[in-house]
C-alpha positions as CSV (number, residue, x, y, z in Angstrom):
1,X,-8.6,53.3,-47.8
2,X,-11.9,52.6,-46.1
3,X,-13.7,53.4,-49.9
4,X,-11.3,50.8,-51.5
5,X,-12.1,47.8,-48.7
6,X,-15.5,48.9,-48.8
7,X,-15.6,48.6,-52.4
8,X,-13.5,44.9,-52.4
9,X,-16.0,43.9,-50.0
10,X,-19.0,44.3,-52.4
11,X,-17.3,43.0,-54.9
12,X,-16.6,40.2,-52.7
13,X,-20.0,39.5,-51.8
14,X,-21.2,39.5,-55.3
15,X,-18.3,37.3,-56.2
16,X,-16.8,38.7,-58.9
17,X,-13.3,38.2,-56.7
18,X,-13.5,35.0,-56.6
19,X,-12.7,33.9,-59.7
20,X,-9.1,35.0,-59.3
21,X,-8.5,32.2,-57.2
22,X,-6.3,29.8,-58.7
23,X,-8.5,26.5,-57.5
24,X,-11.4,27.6,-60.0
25,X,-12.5,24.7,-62.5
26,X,-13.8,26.8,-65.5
27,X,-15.2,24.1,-66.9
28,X,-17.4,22.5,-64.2
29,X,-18.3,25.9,-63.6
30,X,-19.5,26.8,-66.7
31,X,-21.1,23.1,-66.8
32,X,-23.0,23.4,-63.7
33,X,-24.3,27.2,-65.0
34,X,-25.4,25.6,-68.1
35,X,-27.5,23.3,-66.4
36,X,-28.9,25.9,-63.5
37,X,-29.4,28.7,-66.1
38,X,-31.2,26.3,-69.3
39,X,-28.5,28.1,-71.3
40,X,-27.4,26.8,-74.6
41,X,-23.5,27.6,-75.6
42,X,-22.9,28.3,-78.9
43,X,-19.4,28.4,-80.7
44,X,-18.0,29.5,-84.3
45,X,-14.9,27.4,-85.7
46,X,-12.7,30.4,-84.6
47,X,-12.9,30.4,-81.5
48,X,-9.8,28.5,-78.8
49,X,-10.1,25.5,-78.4
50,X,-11.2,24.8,-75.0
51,X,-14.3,26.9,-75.8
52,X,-15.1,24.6,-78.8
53,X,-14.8,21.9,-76.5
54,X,-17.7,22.7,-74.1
55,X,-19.9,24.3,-76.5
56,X,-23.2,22.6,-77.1
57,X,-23.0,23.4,-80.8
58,X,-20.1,24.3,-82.8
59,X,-20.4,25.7,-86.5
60,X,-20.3,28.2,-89.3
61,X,-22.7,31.3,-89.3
62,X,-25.2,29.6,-91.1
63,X,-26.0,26.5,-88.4
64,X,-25.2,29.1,-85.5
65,X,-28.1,31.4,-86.9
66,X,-30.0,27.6,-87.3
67,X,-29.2,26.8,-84.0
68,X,-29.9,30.2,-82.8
69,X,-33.4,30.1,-84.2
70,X,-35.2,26.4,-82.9
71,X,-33.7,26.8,-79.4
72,X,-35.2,26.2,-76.1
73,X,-32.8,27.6,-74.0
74,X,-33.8,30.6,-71.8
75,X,-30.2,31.5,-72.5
76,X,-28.3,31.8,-74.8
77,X,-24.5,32.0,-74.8
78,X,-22.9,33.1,-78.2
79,X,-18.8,32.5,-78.3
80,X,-18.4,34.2,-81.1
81,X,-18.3,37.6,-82.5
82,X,-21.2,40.7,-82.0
83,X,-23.0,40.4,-85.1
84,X,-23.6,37.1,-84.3
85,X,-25.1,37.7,-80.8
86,X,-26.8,40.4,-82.7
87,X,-28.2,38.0,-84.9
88,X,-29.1,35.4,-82.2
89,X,-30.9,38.4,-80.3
90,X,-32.8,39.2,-83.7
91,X,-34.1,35.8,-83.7
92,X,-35.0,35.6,-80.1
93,X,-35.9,39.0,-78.9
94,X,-37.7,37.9,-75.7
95,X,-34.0,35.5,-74.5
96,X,-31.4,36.7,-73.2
97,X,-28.7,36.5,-75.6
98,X,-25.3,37.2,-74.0
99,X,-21.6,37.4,-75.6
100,X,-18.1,36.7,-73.2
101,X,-16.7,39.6,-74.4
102,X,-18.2,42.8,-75.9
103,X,-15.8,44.1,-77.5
104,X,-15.3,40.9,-80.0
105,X,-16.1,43.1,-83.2
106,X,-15.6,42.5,-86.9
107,X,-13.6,44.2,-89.3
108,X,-15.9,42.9,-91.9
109,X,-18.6,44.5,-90.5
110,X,-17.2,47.4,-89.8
111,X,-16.1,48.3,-93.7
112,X,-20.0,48.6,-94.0
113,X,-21.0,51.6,-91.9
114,X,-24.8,52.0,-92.1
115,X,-24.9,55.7,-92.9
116,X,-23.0,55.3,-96.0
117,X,-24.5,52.2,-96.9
118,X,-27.9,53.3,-96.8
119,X,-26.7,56.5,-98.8
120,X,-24.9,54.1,-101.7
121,X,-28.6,51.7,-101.7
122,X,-30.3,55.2,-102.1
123,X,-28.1,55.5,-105.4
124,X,-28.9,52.3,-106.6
125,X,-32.8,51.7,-106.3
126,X,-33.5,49.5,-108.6
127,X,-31.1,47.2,-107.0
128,X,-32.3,44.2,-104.4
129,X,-29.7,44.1,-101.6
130,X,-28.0,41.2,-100.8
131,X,-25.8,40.6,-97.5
132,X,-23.0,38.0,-96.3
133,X,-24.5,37.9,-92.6
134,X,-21.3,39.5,-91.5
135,X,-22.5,42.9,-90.9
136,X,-24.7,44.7,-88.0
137,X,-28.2,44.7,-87.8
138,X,-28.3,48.3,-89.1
139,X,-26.9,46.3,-92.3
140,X,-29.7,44.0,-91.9
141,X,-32.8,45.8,-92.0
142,X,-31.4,47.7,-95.1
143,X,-31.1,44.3,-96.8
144,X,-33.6,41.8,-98.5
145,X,-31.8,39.3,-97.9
146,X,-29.3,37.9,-96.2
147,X,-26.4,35.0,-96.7
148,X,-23.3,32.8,-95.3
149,X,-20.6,31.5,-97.5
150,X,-22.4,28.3,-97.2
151,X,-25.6,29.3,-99.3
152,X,-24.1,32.4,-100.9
153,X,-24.8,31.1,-104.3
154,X,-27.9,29.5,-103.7
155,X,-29.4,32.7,-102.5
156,X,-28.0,34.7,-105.4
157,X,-29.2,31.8,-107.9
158,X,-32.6,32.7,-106.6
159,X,-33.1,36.0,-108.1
160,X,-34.1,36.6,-111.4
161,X,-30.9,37.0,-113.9
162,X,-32.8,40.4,-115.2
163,X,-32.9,41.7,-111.3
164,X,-30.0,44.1,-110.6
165,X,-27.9,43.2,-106.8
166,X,-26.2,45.1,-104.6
167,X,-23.5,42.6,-102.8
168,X,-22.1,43.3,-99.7
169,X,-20.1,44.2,-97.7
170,X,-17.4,41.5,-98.6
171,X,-15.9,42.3,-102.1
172,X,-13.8,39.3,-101.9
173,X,-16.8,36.9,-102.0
174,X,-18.6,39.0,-104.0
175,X,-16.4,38.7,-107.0
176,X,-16.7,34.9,-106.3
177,X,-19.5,34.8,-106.8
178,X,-20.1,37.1,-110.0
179,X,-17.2,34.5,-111.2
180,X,-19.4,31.4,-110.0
181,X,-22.7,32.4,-111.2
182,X,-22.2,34.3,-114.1
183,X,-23.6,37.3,-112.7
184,X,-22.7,41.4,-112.3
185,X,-23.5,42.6,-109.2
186,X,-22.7,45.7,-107.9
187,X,-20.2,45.2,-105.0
188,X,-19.7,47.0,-101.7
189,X,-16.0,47.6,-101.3
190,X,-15.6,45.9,-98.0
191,X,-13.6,43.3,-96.3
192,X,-12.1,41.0,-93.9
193,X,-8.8,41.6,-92.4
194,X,-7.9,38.0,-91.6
195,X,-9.0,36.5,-95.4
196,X,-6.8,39.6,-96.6
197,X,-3.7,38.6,-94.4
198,X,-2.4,35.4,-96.4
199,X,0.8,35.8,-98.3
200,X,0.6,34.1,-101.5
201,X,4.5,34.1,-102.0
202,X,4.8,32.5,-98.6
203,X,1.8,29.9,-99.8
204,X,4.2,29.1,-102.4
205,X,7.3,28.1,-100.0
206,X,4.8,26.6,-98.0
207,X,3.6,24.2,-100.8
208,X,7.2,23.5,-102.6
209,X,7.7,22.3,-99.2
210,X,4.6,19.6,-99.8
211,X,4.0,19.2,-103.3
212,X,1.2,16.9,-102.6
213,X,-0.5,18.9,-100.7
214,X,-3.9,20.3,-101.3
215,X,-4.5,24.2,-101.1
216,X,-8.0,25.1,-99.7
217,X,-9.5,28.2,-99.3
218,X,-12.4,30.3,-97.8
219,X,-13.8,32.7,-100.5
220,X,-13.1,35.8,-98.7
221,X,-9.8,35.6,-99.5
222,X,-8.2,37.7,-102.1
223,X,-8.4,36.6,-105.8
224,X,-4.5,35.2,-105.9
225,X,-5.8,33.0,-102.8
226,X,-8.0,31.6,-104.3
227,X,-6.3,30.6,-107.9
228,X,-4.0,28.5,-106.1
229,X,-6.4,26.4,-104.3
230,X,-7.8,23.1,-105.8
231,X,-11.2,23.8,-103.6
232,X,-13.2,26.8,-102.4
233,X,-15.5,26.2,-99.4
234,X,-17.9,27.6,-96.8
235,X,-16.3,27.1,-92.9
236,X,-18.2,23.7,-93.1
237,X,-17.4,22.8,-96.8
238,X,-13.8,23.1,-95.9
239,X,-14.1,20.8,-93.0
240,X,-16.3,18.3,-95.4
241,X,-13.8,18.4,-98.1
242,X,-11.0,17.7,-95.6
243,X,-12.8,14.7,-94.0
244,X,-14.2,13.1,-98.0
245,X,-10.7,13.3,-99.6
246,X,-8.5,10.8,-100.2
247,X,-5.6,13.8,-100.1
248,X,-3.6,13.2,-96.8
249,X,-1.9,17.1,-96.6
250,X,-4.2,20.1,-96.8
251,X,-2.9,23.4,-96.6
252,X,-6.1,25.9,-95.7
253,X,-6.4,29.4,-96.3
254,X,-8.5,31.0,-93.6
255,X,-9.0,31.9,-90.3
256,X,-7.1,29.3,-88.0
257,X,-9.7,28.2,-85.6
258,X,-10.7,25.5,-87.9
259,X,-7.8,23.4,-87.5
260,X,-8.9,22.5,-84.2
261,X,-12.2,20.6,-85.8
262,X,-10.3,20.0,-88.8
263,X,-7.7,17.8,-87.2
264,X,-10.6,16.3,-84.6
265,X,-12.1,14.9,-87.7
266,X,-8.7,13.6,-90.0
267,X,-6.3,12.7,-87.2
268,X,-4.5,10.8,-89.5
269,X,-4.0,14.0,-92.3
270,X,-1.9,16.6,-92.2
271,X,-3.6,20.0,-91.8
272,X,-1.2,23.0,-92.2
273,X,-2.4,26.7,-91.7
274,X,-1.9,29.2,-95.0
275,X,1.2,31.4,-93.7
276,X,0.0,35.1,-93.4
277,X,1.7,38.4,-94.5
278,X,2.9,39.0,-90.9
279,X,4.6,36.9,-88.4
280,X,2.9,36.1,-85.8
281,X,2.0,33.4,-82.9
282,X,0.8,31.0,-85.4
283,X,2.2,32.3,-88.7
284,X,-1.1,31.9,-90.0
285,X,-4.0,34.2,-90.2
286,X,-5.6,34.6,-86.8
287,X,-9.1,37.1,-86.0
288,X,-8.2,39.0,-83.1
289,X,-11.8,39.5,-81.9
290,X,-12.9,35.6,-82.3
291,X,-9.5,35.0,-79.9
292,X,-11.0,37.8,-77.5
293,X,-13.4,35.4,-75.6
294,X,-11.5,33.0,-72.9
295,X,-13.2,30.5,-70.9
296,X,-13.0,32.8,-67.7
297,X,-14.6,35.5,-69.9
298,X,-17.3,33.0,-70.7
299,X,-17.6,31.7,-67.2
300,X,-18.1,35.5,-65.8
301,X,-20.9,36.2,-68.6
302,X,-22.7,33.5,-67.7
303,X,-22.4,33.7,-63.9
304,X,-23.3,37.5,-64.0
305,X,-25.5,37.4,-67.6
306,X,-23.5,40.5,-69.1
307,X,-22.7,41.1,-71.1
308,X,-26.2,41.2,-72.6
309,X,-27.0,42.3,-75.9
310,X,-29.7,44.1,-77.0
311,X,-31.6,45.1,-80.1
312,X,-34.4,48.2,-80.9
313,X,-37.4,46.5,-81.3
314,X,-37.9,48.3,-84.1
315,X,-34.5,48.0,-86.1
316,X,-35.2,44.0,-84.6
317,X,-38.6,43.7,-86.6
318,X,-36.8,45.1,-90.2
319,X,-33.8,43.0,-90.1
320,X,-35.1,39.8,-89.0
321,X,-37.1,39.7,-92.4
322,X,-34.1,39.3,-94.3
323,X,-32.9,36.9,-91.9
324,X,-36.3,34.7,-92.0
325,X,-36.2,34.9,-95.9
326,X,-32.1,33.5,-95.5
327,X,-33.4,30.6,-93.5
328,X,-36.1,29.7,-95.1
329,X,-34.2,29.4,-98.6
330,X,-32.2,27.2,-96.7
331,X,-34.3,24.6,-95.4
C-alpha cells in the first residue's frame, strides 16, 4: 500500500493526475502550452473535429509536409498519423516533433514492409521508385521520390516516358494513375483499409436516394469507386470541388474526417458520407488510427512532450532527399 501512495504521489507531483479532474479546459490548456512552448499544431482532415478546430494548420499530406518544412516553431505538434510525424521529424531533425498518440499507425504503410520492399526494388533495378508519402521512412530512403494524391501525376509526368517506375505502396492510386497518364508502372500491391471499405451496392441505394447528387472520390479507392464518381480528387481537390460547384448534394468517398471542413466551407450543400461495407458509428468509412488522437491525448503530449518521435540520422539524411525533390517539384 505504501508503494502504490508513494507512487500516486509522484505522479501527483508531476501532474499527470490532474488531468482527470473534470474542471480541466482542454482547450485553454492546449492554448496557453502553445503559446509557452512556440509549438505549432498541425492537423490532417481526418482527424475529430475539436482537434481541427484548434490546430494552427489544417490540410492534406502535401501542405502538412509544407507546413512542416518553413516552420519556426521549436515544437512541433503533429495530429495525425506516424508517418507523418516521421515526416515532419525528417524535415526538422534538430525540433522536437511530437505525435498525441503513438500508436496512430497506417495500414497503408504497413502493406509496404521495408525488408520486402527493398528485396522487390533489388528485382527491378532499372526502375526509379516512386512513393505516395504514406509509408515509413524506411520506405523513404529507398525511394527517389516521393508524392501525395495532390501532385501524384505531376510527379510521375516528370519522368521521362522511356524511364521504367516502380509505384508504391498504394495499388489503388497506382492504377489511377497508369489510367491518367498513360503510363505502365510496376505497382506495389499495397493498400488502404478505409479507401477499400466503401460498398459500391450501398453507394448505389445511397444515390437512388439523391439522384442529383454528385459522387466524389479519393483515388485510393477501389476501381468500382471510382467509376461511379463524376470527380476524382486529392483531400484538398475534393474540398475545392465541393466549394466551386454549383451541385448542392455531394456524396464523397473517403475517409470521413473531411466532412467536418467540407460542410465549414458549403453550409448551405448537402455533404453525405459514401456508406462503407460494415456498419458502423458513422456508416461511412472511418481510419481508426487518425480517430486515435483526443484532445486530452494532445493536451498530455504537449504538457509532457512525449510522445517524441525520433529518426536515425542516418536513415533521416537518405529519405529526406526524396522528400526535398517532392517539394521542390511542387513549388
Amino acid at each position: 500500500m505504501e508503494i502504490l501512495e508513494h507512487a500516486k504521489r509522484n505522479l501527483e507531483n508531476k501532474g499527470f493526475l490532474e488531468i482527470n479532474t473534470p474542471n480541466i479546459d482542454y482547450v485553454d490548456e492546449i492554448k496557453r502550452l502553445k503559446k509557452e512552448k512556440n509549438a505549432v499544431i498541425l492537423a490532417h482532415y481526418y482527424q475529430i473535429d475539436e482537434i481541427q478546430a484548434i490546430a494552427d494548420f489544417v490540410g492534406d499530406s502535401l501542405y502538412l509536409a509544407q507546413k512542416a518544412a518553413e516552420t519556426d516553431a521549436d515544437m512541433i505538434v503533429f495530429a495525425g498519423v506516424h508517418f507523418m510525424a516521421e515526416t515532419a521529424k525528417i524535415l526538422n531533425p534538430t525540433k522536437k516533433v511530437v505525435l498525441p498518440d503513438l500508436k496512430a499507425g497506417c495500414s497503408l504503410a504497413d502493406s509496404c514492409p521495408p525488408k520486402e520492399f527493398a528485396a522487390f526494388k533489388k528485382e527491378h533495378p532499372n526502375h526509379i521508385v516512386v512513393t505516395y508519402i504514406n509509408c515509413s521512412a524506411e520506405i523513404k530512403a529507398l525511394s527517389d521520390i516521393v508524392c501525395t494524391s495532390s501532385n501524384a501525376k505531376k510527379i510521375v509526368d516528370s519522368i521521362p516516358l522511356d524511364q521504367p517506375i516502380i509505384f508504391a505502396p498504394d495499388r489503388n492510386l497506382g492504377a489511377y494513375l497508369n489510367k491518367e497518364t498513360g503510363r505502365e508502372m510496376l505497382l506495389w500491391d499495397g493498400a488502404c483499409m478505409v479507401h477499400e471499405a466503401f460498398s459500391v451496392e450501398k453507394l448505389i441505394t445511397l444515390y437512388q436516394k439523391h439522384p442529383t447528387a454528385e459522387i466524389i472520390a479519393h483515388p485510393e479507392s477501389q476501381a468500382h469507386i471510382l467509376k461511379t464518381a463524376s470527380y476524382i480528387g486529392s483531400t484538398s481537390g475534393l474540398l475545392n470541388h465541393v466549394k466551386n460547384s454549383d451541385k448542392k448534394t455531394f456524396i464523397v468517398a473517403t475517409e470521413a474526417g473531411i466532412l467536418y471542413q467540407m460542410m465549414l466551407d458549403n453550409p448551405d450543400k448537402e455533404i453525405i458520407p459514401a456508406p462503407a461495407k460494415e456498419d458502423n458509428t458513422c456508416a461511412c468509412s472511418e481510419c481508426m488510427y487518425m480517430k486515435m488522437n483526443s484532445m486530452k491525448k494532445l493536451y498530455l503530449c504537449m504538457q509532457y512532450e512525449l510522445p517524441a518521435i525520433e529518426v536515425d540520422k542516418d536513415l533521416s539524411k537518405k529519405a529526406i532527399v526524396s522528400i526535398n525533390r517532392m517539394l521542390e517539384l511542387s513549388k
